[in-house]
C-alpha positions in Angstrom: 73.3 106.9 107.9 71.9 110.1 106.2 73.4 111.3 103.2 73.0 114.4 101.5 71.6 115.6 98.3 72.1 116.4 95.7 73.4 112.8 94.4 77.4 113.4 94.1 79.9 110.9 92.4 84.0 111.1 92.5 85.8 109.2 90.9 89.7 108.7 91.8 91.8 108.2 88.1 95.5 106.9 87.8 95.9 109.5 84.6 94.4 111.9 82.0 92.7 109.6 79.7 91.7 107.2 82.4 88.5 108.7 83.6 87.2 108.6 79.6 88.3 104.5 79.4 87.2 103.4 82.4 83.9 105.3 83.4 83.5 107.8 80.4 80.0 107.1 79.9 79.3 106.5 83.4 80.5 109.9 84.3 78.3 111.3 80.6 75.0 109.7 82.4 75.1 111.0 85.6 76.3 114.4 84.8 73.2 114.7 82.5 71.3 113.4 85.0 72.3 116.4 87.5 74.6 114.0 89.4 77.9 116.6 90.8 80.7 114.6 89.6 84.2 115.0 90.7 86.9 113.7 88.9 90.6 113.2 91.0 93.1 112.4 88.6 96.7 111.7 90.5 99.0 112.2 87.5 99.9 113.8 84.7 100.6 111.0 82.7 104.2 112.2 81.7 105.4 108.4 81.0 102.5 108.1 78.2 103.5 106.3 74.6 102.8 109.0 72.4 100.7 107.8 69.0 100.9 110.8 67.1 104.1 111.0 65.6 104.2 115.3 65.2 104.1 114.9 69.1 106.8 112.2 69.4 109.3 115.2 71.0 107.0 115.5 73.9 108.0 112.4 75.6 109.6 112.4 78.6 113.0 111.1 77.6 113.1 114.2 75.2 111.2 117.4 76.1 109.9 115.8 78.9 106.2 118.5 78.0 104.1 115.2 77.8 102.6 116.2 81.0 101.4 119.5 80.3 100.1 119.0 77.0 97.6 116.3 78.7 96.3 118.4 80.7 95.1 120.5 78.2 93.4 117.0 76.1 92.1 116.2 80.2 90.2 119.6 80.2 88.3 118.9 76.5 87.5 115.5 77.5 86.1 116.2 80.8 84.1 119.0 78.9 82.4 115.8 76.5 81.4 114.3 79.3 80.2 117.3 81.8 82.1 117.0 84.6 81.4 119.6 86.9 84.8 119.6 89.2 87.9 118.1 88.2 91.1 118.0 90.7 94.7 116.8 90.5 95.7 114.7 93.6 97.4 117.5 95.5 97.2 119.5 93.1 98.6 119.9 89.3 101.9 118.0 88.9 102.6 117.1 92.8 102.3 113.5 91.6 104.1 112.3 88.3 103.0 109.0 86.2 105.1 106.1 87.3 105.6 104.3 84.3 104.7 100.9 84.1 106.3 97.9 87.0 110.1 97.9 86.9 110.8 101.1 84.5 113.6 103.8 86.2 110.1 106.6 86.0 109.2 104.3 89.4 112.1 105.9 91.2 111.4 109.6 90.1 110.9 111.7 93.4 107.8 112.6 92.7 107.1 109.0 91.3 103.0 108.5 93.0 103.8 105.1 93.3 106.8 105.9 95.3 105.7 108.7 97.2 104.3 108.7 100.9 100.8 107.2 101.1 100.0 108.4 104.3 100.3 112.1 102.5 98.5 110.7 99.5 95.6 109.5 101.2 95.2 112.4 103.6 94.8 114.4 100.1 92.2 112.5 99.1 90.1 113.1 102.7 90.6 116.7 102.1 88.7 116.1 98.7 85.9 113.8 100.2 85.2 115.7 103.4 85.0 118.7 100.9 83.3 117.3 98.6 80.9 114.4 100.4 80.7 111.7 97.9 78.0 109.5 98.3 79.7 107.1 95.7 83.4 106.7 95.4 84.6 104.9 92.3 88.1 103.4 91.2 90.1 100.3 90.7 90.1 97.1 91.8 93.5 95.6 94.2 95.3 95.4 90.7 94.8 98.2 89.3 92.7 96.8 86.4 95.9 95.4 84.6 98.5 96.0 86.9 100.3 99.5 86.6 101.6 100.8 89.4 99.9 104.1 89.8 96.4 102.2 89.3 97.3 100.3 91.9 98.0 103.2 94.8 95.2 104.7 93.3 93.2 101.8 94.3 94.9 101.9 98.0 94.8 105.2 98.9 90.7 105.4 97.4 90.4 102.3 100.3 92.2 103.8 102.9 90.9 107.7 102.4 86.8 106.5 102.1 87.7 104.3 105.1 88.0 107.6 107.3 85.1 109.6 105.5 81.8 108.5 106.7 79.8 110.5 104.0 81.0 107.7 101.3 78.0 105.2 101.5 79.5 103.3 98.8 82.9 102.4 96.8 83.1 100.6 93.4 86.1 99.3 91.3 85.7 100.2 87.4 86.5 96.5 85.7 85.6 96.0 82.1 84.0 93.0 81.5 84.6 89.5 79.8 81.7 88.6 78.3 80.8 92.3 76.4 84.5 92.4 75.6 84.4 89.3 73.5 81.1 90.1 72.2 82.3 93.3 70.8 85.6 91.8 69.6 83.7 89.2 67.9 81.4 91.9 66.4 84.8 93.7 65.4 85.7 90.8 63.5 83.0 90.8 61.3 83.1 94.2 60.3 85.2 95.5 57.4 87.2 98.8 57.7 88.6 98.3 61.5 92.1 100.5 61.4 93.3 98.6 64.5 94.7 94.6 64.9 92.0 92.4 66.7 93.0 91.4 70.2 94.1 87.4 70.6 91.7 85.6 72.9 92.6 86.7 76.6 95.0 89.4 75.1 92.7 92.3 76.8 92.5 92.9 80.1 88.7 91.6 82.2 87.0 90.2 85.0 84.7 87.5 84.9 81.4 88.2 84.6 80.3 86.3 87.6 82.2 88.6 89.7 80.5 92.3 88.6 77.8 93.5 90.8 76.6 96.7 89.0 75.7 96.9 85.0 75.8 100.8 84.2 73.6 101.1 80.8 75.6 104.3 79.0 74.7 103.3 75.2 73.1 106.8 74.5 76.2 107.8 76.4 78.7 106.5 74.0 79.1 109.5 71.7 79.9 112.0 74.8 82.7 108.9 75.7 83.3 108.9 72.1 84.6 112.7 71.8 86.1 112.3 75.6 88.4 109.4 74.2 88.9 111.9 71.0 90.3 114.6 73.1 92.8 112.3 74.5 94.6 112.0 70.6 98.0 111.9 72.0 97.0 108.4 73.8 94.1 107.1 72.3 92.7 106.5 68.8 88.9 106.1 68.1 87.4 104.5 64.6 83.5 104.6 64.5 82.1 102.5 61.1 78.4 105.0 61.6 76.7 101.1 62.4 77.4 100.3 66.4 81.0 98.7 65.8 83.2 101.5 67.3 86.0 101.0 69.2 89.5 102.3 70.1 93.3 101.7 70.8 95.9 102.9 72.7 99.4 102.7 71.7 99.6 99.1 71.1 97.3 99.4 68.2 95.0 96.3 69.5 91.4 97.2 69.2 89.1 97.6 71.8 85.2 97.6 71.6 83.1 100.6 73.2 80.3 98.4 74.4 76.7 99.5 75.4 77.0 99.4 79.2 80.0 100.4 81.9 80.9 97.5 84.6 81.4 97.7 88.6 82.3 95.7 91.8 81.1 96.6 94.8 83.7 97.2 97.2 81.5 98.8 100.2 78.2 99.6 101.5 74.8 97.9 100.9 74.1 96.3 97.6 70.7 96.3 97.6 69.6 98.1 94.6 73.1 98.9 93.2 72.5 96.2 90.1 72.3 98.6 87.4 72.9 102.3 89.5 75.8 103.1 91.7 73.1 105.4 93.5 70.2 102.6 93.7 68.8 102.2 96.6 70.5 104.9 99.1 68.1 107.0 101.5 67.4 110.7 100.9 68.4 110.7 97.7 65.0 110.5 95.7 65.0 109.1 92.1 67.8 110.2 90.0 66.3 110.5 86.4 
């Protein structure tokens, strides 16, 4: 196979906010390192929880603005990090946020979980023959914790890359167990921490034995940092100035930001792919 250079990453996201959790300083290292990433986010996150209450109104059960105000936090956050293209599945608002498994949002008409995936994944090969990934990232089979919208993320990622030969190799963002307890343990030491410590198990992780690719981001973090910032109306961030930062979402349950970023293989060779989604693919050259 011969790819072409310059070294380009896209990255297929269930909803503003996503792209910051899952990969944020992922996307932060390779954009400094003159990578061309391309973020596709296939929602507007209208169901979102809303944490600020001065934006309570927004919801979609009241104003119903939730989306459009994201998009506007989506646009700071992928400034943090430098993304250098940013689409919506589509296009802005063709798709609309699902809501989580069994809500009445999964029977919208625009619903993404409910919509046609043949059309959904024929988007996303526009995007890749346009664009020519050589990596594709996204989630694994259950969506990382099970919401819907992660989920056809996941499937139309599989079957769209399937038909675009450019894509030399796909990864699922997972988070994993091991530097999740590590940093909740560290959590737990620390005074100060605004948000209640997860129960054992309470988070969402894959087994260590299972992740093929360890992405270092630690000088990373603060771009992730003001990413997950941007996204106020979803997440909240508390840094103690001494390495114990972390975050929450809605639920209030704290989550560490850990030192490095955590992928499966899904396709293409995995020689050289243990610490750099671009490691070891021809014609690329080092990417520093």
């Amino acid at each position: 196979m011969t790819l072409t250079a310059p070294p380009r990453l896209l990255l297929v996201h269930a909803h503003p906010d996503d792209e910051s959790l899952w990969t944020g300083g992922t996307i932060a290292r390779y954009a400094s390192q003159g990578v061309h990433v391309t973020v596709v986010t296939c929602t507007l996150g209208e169901e979102g929880e809303i944490i600020p209450n001065s934006l309570a109104e927004l919801r979609a059960e009241a104003a119903d603005q939730l989306g459009g105000y994201r998009v506007g936090e989506l646009r700071s956050a992928c400034a943090a990090l430098g993304v250098n293209d940013h689409r919506f599945l589509g296009g802005i608002g063709r798709w609309r946020d699902s809501g989580m498994v069994g809500t009445a949002a999964n029977n919208h008409p625009r619903s993404f979980v409910s919509g046609d995936l043949a059309e959904q994944t024929e988007q996303l090969v526009q995007v890749l023959r346009e664009v020519r990934p050589q990596v594709v990232v996204s989630y694994d089979p259950n969506g990382g914790y099970g919401h819907p919208d992660h989920i056809r993320a996941h499937e139309i990622t599989m079957a769209a890359t399937a038909q675009v030969s450019e894509v030399a190799r796909v990864f699922y963002a997972v988070t994993s167990r091991d530097a999740t307890e590590a940093g909740s343990e560290k959590l737990a030491s620390v005074p100060g921490v605004p948000f209640r410590l997860p129960e054992p198990g309470e988070l969402p992780v894959t087994d260590d034995a299972e992740i093929t690719t360890v992405v270092e981001v630690r000088d990373h973090n603060p771009a992730k940092l003001s990413a997950l910032r941007a996204h106020a109306t979803q997440v909240s961030v508390w840094q103690n100035g001494e390495g114990a930062d972390s975050y929450a979402l809605s639920n209030g349950i704290a989550q560490p930001v850990v030192g490095s970023e955590y992928y499966v293989l899904a396709k293409g060779p995995g020689e050289g792919a243990d610490t750099d989604l671009f490691g070891g693919l021809a014609d690329l050259g080092p990417i520093r």
